[in-house]
C-alpha positions as CSV (number, residue, x, y, z in Angstrom):
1,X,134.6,235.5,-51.3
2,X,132.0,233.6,-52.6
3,X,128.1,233.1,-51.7
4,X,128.1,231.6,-47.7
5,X,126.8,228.3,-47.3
6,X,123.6,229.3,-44.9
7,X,120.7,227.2,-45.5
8,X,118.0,229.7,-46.0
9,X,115.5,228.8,-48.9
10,X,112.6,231.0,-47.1
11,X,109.3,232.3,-48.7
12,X,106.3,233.1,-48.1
13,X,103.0,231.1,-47.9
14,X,99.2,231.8,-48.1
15,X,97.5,233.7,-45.4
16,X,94.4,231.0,-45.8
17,X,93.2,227.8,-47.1
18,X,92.2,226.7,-50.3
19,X,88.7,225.1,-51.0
20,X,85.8,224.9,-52.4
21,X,82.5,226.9,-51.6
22,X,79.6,224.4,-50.7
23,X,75.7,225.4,-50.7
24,X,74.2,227.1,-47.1
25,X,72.6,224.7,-44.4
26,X,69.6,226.3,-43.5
27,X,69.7,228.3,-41.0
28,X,66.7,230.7,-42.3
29,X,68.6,233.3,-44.6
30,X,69.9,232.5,-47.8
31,X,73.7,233.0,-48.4
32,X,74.6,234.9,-51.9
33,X,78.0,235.3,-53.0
34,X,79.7,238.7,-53.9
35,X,79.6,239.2,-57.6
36,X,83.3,240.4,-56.7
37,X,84.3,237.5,-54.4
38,X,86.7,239.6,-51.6
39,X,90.0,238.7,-52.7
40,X,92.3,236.6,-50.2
41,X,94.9,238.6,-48.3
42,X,97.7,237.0,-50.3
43,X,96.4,236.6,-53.4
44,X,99.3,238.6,-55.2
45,X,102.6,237.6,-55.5
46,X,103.2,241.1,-53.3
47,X,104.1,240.3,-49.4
48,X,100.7,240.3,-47.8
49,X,100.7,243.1,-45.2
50,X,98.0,243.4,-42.6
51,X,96.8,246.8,-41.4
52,X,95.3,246.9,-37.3
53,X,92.4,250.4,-38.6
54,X,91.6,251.5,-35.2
55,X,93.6,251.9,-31.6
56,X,91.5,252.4,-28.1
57,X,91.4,255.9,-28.1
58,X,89.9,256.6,-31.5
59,X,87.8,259.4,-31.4
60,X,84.1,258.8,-30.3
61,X,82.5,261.1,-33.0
62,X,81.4,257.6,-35.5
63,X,83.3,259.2,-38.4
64,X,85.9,256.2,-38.2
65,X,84.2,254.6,-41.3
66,X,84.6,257.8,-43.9
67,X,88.3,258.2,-42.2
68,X,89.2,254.5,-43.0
69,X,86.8,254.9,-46.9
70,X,89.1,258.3,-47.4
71,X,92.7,256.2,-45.8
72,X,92.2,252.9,-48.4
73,X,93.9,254.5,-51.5
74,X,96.7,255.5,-49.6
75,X,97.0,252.1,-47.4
76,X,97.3,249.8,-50.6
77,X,100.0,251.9,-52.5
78,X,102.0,251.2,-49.0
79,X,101.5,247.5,-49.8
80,X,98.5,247.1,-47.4
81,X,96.5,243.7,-48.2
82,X,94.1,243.3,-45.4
83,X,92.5,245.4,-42.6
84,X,91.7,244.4,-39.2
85,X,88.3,246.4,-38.7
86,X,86.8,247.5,-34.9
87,X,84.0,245.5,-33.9
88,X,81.4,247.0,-35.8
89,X,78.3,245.7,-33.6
90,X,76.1,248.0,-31.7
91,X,78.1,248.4,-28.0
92,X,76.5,248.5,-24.5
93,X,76.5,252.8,-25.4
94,X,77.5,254.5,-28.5
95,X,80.9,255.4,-27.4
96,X,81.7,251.9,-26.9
97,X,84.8,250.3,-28.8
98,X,82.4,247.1,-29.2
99,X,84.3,244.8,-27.4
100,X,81.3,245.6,-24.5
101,X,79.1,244.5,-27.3
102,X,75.3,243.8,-26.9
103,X,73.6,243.3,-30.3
104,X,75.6,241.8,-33.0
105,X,72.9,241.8,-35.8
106,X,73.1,245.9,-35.2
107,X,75.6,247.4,-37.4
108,X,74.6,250.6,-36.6
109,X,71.3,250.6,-38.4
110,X,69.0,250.3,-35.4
111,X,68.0,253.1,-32.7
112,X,69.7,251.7,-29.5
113,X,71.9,252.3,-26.7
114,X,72.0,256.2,-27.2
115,X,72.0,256.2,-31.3
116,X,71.6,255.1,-34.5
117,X,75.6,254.4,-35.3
118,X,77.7,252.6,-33.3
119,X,81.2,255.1,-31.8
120,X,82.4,253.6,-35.9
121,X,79.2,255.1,-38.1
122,X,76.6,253.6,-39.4
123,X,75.9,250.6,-41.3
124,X,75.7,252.1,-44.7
125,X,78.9,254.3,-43.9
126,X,80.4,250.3,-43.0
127,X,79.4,248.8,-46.3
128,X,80.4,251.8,-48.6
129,X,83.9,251.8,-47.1
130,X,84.2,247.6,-46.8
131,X,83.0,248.3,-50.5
132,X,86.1,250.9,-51.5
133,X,88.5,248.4,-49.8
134,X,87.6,245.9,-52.7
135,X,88.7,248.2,-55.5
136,X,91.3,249.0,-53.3
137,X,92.4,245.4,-53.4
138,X,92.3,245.6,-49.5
139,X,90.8,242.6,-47.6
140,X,88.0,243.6,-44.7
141,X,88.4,241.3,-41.3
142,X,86.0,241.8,-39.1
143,X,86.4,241.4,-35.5
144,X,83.7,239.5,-34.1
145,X,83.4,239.5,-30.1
146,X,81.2,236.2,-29.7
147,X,82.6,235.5,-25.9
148,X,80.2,237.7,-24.2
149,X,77.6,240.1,-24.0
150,X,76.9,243.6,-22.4
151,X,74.1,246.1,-21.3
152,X,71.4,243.7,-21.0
153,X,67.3,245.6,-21.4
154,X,66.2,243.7,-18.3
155,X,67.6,241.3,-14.6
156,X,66.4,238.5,-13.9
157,X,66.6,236.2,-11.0
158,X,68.7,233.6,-11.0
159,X,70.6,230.9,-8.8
160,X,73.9,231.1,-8.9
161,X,77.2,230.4,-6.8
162,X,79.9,233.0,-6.6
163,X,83.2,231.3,-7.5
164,X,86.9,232.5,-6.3
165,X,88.1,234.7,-8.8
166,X,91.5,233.1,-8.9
167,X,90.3,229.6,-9.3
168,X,86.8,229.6,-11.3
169,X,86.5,225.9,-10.5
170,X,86.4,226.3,-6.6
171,X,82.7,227.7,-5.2
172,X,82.5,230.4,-2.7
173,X,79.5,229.5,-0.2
174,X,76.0,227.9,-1.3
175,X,73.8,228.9,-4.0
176,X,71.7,231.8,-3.9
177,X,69.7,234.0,-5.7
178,X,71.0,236.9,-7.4
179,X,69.9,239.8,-9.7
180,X,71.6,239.3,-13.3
181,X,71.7,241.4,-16.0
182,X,70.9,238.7,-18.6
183,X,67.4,239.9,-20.3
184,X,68.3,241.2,-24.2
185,X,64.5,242.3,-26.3
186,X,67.0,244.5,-28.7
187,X,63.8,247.1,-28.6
188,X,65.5,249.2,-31.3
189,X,65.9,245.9,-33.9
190,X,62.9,243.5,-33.1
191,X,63.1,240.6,-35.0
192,X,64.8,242.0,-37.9
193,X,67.2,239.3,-39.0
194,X,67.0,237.3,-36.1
195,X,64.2,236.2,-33.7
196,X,66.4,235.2,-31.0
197,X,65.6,237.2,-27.3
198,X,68.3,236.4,-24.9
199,X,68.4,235.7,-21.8
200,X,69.4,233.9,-18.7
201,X,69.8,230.2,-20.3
202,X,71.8,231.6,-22.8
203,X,75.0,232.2,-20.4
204,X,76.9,231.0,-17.9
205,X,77.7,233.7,-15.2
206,X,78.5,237.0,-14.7
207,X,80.2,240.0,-12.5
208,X,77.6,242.1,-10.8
209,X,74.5,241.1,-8.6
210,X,72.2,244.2,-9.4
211,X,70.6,243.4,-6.1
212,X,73.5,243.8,-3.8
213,X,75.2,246.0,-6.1
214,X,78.3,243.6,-5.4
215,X,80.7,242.2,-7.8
216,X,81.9,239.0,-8.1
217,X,82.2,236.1,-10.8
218,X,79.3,234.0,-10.0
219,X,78.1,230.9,-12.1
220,X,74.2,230.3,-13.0
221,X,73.6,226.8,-11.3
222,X,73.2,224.3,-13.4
223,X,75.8,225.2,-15.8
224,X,79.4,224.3,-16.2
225,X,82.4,226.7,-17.2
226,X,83.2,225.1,-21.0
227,X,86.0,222.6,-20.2
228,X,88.7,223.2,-23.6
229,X,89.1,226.6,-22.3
230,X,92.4,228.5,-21.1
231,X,93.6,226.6,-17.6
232,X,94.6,230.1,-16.0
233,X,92.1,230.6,-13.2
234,X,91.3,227.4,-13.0
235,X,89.2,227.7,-15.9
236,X,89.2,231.2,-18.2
237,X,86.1,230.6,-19.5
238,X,84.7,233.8,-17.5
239,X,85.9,237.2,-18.9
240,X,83.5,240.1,-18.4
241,X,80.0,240.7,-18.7
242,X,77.3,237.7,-19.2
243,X,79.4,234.9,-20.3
244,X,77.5,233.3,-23.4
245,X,77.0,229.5,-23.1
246,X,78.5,228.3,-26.2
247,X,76.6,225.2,-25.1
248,X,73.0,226.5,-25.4
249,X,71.3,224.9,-28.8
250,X,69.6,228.3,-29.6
251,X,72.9,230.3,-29.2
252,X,74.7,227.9,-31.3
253,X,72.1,228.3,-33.9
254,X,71.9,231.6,-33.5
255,X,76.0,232.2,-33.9
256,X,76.0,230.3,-36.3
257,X,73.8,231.9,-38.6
258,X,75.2,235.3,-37.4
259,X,78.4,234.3,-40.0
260,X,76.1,233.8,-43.0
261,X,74.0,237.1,-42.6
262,X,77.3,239.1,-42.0
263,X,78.6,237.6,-45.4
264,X,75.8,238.8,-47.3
265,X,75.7,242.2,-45.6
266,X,79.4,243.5,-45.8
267,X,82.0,242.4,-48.4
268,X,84.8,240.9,-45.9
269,X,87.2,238.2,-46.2
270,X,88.1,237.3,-43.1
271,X,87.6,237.3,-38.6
272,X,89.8,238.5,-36.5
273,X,88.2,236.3,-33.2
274,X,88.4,238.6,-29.9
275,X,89.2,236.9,-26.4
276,X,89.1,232.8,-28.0
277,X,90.8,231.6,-25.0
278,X,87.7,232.5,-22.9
279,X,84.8,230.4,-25.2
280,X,84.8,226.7,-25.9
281,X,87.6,225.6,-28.8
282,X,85.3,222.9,-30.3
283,X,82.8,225.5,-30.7
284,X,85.2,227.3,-32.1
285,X,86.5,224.7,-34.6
286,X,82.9,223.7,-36.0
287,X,81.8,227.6,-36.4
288,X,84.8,227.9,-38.6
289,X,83.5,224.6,-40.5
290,X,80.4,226.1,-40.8
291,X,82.0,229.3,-42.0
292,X,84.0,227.0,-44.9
293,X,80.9,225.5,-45.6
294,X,79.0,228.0,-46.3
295,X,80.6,231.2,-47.3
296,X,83.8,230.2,-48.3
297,X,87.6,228.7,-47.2
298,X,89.2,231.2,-48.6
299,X,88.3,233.6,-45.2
300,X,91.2,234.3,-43.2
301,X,91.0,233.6,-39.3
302,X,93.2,235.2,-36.8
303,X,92.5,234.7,-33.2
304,X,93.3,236.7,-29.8
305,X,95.0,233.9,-27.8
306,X,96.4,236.0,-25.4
307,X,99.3,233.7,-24.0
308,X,103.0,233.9,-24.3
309,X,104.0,230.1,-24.6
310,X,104.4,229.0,-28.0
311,X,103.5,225.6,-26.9
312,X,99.9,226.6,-25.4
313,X,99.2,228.4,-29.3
314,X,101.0,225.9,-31.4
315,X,99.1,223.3,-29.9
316,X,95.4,225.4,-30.3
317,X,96.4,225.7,-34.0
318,X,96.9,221.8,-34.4
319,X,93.6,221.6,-32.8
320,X,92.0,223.5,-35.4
321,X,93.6,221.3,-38.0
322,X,95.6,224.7,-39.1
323,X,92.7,226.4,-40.4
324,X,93.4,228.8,-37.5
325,X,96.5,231.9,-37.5
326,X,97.3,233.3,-33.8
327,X,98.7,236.7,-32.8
328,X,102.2,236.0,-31.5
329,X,102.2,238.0,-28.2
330,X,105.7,236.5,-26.8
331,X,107.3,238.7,-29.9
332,X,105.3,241.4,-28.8
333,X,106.7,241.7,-25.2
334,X,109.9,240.4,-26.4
335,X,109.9,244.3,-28.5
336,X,108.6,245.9,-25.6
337,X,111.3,244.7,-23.2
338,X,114.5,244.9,-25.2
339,X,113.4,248.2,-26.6
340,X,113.8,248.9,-22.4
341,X,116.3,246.4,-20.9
342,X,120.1,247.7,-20.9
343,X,122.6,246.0,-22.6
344,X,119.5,244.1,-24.0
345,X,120.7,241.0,-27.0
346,X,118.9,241.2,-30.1
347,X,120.0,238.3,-30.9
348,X,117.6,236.9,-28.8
349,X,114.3,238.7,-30.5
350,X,112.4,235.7,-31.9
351,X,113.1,233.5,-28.4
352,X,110.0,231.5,-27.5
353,X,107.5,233.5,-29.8
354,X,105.4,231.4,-32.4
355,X,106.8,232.8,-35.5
356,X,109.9,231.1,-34.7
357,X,108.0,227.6,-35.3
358,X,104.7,228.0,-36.9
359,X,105.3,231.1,-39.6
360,X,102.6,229.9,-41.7
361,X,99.9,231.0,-38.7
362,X,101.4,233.6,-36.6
363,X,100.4,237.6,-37.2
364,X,103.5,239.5,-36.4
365,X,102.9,242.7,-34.4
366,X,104.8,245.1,-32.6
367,X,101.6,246.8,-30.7
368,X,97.6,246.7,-31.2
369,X,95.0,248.3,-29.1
370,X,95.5,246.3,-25.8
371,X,98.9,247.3,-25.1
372,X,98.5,250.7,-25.2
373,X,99.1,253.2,-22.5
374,X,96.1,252.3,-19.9
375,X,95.2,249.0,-21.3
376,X,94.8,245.6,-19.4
377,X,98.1,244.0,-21.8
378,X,99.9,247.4,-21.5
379,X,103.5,246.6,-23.3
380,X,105.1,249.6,-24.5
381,X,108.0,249.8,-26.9
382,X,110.0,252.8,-26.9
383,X,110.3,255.2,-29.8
384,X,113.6,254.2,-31.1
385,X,113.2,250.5,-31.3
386,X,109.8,250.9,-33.6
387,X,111.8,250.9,-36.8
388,X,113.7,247.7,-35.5
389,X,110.7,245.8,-34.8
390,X,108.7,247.0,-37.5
391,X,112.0,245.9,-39.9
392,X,112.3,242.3,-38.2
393,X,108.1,241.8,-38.8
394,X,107.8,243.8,-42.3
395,X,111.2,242.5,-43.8
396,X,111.8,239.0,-42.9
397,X,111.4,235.5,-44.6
398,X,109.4,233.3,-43.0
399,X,108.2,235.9,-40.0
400,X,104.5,235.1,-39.9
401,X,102.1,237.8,-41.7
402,X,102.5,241.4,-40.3
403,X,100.2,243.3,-38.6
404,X,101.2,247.0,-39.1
405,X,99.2,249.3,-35.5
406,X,97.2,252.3,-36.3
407,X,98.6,254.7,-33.8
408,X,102.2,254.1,-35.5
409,X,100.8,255.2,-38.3
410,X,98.9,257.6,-37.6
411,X,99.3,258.5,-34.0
412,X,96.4,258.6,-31.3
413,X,94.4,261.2,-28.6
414,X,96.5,260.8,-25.4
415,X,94.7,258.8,-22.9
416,X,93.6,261.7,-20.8
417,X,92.1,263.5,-23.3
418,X,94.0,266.6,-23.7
419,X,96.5,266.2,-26.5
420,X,97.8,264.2,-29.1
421,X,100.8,262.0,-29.3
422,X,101.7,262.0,-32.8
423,X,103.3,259.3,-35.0
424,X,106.8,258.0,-34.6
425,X,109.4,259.8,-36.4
426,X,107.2,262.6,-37.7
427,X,105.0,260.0,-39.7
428,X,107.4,259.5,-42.1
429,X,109.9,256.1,-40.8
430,X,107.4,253.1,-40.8
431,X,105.4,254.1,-44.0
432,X,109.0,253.8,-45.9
433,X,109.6,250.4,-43.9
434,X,106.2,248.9,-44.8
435,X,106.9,250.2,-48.6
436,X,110.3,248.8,-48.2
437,X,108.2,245.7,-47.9
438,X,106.0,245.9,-50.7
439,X,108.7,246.6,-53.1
440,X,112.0,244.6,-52.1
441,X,111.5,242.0,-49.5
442,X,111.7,238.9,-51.2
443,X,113.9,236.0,-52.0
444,X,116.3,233.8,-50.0
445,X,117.3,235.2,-46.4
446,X,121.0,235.3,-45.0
447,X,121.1,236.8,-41.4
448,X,123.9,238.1,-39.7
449,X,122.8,237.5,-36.1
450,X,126.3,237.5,-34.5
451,X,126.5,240.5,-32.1
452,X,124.6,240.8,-29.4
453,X,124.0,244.7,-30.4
454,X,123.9,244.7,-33.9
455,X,122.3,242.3,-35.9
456,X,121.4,242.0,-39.9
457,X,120.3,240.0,-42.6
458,X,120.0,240.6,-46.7
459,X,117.2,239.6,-48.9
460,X,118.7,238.5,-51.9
461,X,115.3,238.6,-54.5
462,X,114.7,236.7,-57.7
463,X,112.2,234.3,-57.2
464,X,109.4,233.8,-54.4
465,X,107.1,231.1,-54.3
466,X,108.4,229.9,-57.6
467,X,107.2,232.7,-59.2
468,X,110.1,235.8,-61.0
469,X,109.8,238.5,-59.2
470,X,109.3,241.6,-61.3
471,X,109.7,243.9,-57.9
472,X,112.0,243.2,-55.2
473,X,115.6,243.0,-56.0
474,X,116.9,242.4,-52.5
475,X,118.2,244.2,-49.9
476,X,120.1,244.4,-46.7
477,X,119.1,245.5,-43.3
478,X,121.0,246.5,-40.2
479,X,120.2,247.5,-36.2
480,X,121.5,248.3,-33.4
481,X,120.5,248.8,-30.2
482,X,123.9,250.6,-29.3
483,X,125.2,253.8,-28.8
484,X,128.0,253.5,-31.8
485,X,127.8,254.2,-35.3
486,X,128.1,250.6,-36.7
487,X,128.8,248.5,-39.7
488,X,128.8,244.9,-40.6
489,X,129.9,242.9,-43.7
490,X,127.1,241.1,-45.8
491,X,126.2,239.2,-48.8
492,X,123.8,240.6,-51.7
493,X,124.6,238.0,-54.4
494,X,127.5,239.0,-57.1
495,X,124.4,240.1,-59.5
496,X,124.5,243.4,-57.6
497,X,128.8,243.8,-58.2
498,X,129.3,247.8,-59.0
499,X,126.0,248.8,-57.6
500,X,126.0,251.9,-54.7
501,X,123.2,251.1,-52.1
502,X,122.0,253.8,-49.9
503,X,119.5,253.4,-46.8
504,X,116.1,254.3,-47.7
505,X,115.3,255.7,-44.3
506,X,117.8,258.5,-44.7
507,X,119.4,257.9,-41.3
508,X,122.6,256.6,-42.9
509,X,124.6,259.0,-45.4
510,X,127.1,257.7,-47.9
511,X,126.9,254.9,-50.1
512,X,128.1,251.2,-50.1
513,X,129.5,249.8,-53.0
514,X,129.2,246.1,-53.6
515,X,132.2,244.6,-54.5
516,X,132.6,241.6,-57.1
517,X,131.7,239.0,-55.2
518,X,128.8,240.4,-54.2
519,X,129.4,241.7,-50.4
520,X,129.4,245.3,-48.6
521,X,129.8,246.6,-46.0
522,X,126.7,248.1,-44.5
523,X,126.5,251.0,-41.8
524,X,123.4,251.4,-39.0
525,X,123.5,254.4,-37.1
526,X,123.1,254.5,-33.2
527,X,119.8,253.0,-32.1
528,X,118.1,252.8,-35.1
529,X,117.7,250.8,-38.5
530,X,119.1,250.9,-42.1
531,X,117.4,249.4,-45.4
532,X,119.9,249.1,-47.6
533,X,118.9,249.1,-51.6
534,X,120.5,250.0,-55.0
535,X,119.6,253.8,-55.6
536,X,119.5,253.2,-59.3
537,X,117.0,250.5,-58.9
538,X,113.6,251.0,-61.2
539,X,111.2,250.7,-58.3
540,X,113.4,253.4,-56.1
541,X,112.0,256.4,-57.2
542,X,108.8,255.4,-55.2
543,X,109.6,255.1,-52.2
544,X,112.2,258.1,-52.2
545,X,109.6,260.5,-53.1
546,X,106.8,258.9,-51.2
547,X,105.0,261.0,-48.5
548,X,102.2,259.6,-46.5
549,X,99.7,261.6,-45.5
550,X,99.6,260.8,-41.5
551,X,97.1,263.5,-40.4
552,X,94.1,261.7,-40.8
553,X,91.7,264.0,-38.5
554,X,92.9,266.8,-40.7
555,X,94.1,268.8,-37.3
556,X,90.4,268.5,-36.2
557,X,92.4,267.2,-32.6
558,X,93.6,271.0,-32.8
559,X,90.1,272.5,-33.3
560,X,87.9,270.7,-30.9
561,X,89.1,269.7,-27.5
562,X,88.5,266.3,-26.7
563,X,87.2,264.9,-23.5
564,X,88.2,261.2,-21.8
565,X,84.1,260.2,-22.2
566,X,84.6,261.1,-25.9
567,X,87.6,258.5,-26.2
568,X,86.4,255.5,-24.7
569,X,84.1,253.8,-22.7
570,X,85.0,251.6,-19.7
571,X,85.3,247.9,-19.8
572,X,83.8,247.0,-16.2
573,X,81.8,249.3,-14.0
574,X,79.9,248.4,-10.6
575,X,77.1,250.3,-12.1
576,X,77.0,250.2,-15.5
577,X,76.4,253.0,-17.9
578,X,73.6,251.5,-19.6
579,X,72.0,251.3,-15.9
580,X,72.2,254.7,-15.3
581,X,70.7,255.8,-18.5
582,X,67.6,253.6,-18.0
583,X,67.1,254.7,-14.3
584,X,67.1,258.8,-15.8
């Protein structure tokens, strides 16, 4: 039997666009570049691997920083490329995740909202670990929440008209005035770095009239929800908190200098854009020119688009001329529901999600920090089908750039705050996958997609991106969401004839000999996944005697309990924290 006639030249591509850096527009700081320019996520011939460093319920104890600085060795000898960073501005209190962010020029070097740090560390903990990515050859994305703000110093009176919730575009009554928290003096910062005081021109509505202690989406008269927003509601341009006026001159200015100081503060490579669907998409589009401008195209973007149809995100990306990559939530709850759904057909994985037509700007994922247990996206993928999904995002051709989830790796505090649910599979499955990646995914794809059960495909290595390959010999995968032990016939290439493949997951014993033409016949164990690979190969040894060191609190979950305030702070309250701190 000779080599099957599948058309499948597949490779991969670069996570970001090429360019040329052009001199600052001033905007009243002075852009200088890194003497080490940070690296772009897929700069080696290696698979580019993104790394999500934080889940919701991350300890509130602003030691994330050192954990992440003391995690980078380990992270790039798995193949990590790039890390997704929390927001790293000061939040409405110091436990805050950041996403209820108020100051973005405080890093966690200014005395406000409770401390010093943000729930992360402090600035200089920030930099030194942003600073031991870059030997690490790991790339820093920052995630910058630029659709609202939170935990304003001051209310002020304003006009406004409440709007019904589920149409934003329909008014509710007359005008009338209301107390909004809009007021920001940033008492702790001043005017360092930015002379900007916000306040109520700078938005467009909010959730909570301080004077009737009532909550509702109202909008300030005389301004207009941004038009190229998401059409859900109406109009999505209202999310939480003050709704920033993308609009407003001074916050455009103000934004757009933000990008430039943050370059010359911390050594990053790239945004990962919270809630985008919520803010104005032209604004969007000539920030990220400015950002190309000024510090460089070789930044990678990801966005939060949260919407399943691959139509709605394809279409975004073409609006931003491609410079743009998008999450690809239809795979996620795709995983989440066959991992659930009896008699579920794998085959049937990649329907509808973006991957499946733009690969060159999707982020694979199988779970981030909004689908967690409690969360507002809540999509959870049972236990067995992680090394499935993570093998379909980590080991495919052509399947976007992976985003591999914190708590998977190294598990998280249980929502309640008493316990903790450690990482799949004892820790030890998804490192080897993600290895497995780093080491032997490469070269033309054959897939085997022809039960509805069980379904495969082989790597056959050489060349990728025109370049030999001096890792990555090829290999062959296989899953099943049955009950049976399984096997299915597939093609390695004749190159391999003689060799004896084991699965480097240990779930599957034996060995498969490859016969002269190049095919075997590959066993998958019930509900689970098999990466099959020559055991005499050079590069095996690694992987085989790899441990990864998952306990990164160092059992101090065991020592000190840990309370639900300690874990996270919540997203909407009818009377803020940040209130009831002022009024003690």
């Amino acid at each position: 039997m000779g080599e099957p006639t599948i058309p499948l030249t597949l490779h991969f591509t670069g996570m970001a666009m090429d360019g040329q850096q052009e001199s600052c527009q001033d905007l009243g700081i002075q852009y200088k570049p890194m003497a080490h320019p940070p690296k772009k996520p897929n700069m080696t011939r290696e698979n580019p691997t993104m790394f999500q460093g934080f889940e919701w319920y991350t300890p509130a104890d602003h030691k994330h920083w050192h954990r992440l600085e003391g995690a980078l060795p380990s992270l790039a000898s798995l193949g990590i490329t790039s890390m997704w960073i929390p927001p790293a501005c000061k939040a409405s209190w110091y436990t805050g995740n950041g996403y209820d962010i108020y100051d973005i020029y405080d890093l966690g070097e200014f005395d406000q909202k409770g401390a010093r740090h943000t729930k992360w560390g402090t600035k200089e903990e920030l930099v030194a670990m942003a600073e031991r990515a870059e030997q690490c050859g790991v790339t820093i994305l920052f995630d910058a929440v630029l659709n609202h703000k939170a935990a304003a110093d001051y209310s002020e009176e304003v006009v406004a008209v409440q709007v019904d919730p589920k149409n934003r575009e329909e008014a509710v009554g007359e005008p009338h005035a209301i107390e909004a928290w809009t007021g920001y003096d940033f008492p702790g910062r001043g005017t360092t770095y930015s002379s900007l005081r916000w306040n109520k021109n700078h938005f467009t509505g909010i959730d909570y009239d301080h004077k009737t202690k009532k909550n509702a989406v109202w909008r300030f008269q005389g301004k207009e929800w941004a038009q190229d927003v998401d059409e859900e509601l109406g109009n999505y341009d209202y999310l939480m908190f003050a709704d920033v006026d993308h609009n407003n001159p001074e916050v455009r200015q103000d934004l757009f200098k933000w990008v430039q100081w943050l370059a010359s503060q911390v050594k990053l490579g790239g945004f990962r854009l919270d809630a985008i669907k919520h803010y104005s998409a032209s604004f969007l589009k000539e920030l990220i020119a400015h950002l190309d401008r000024t510090v460089g195209r070789d930044w990678f973007i990801v966005g939060e688009y949260w919407r399943e149809e691959q139509s709605v995100l394809s279409k975004f990306i073409n609006f931003m001329d491609g410079r743009i990559s998008l999450f690809d939530v239809r795979l996620v709850n795709n995983f989440s529901r066959l991992s659930f759904q009896d008699n579920a057909d794998l085959r049937t994985v990649f329907d509808g999600s973006l991957v499946a037509i733009m690969p060159n700007n999707a982020v694979t994922l199988v779970a981030n920090h909004d689908t967690m247990e409690g969360q507002s996206l809540e999509a959870p993928v049972a236990e067995y089908f992680l090394p499935i999904a993570y093998s379909l995002i980590l080991l495919r051709a052509e399947c976007g750039i992976p985003c591999v989830f914190y708590g998977n790796l190294y598990g998280y505090p249980r929502p309640d705050g008493h316990g903790f649910v450690e990482p799949p599979f004892g820790g030890e499955i998804i490192p080897k996958i993600i290895l497995a990646r780093k080491l032997y995914a490469y070269g033309r794809q054959l897939d085997y997609f022809d039960d509805p059960h069980c379904i495969g495909f082989t790597r056959l290595g050489g060349l990728t991106n025109g370049y030999p390959t001096a890792v990555g010999s090829g290999l062959a995968v296989l899953m099943t969401n049955g009950w049976t032990y399984t096997t299915k016939k597939m093609f390695v290439g004749p190159e391999h004839a003689g060799e004896r493949w084991t699965d480097l997951l240990h779930v599957c014993c034996g060995e498969v000999v490859i016969d002269r033409d190049g095919w075997g016949d590959f066993a998958v164990a019930p509900r689970s996944a098999a990466i099959w690979v020559n055991k005499q190969d050079g590069r095996r040894h690694e992987i085989d005697n790899y441990v990864f060191d998952h306990d990164i609190y160092k059992r101090e979950m065991n020592n000190k309990p840990v309370t639900a305030d300690d874990l996270h702070h919540p997203r909407l309250k009818t009377e803020p924290v940040w209130m009831t701190a002022m009024e003690l």
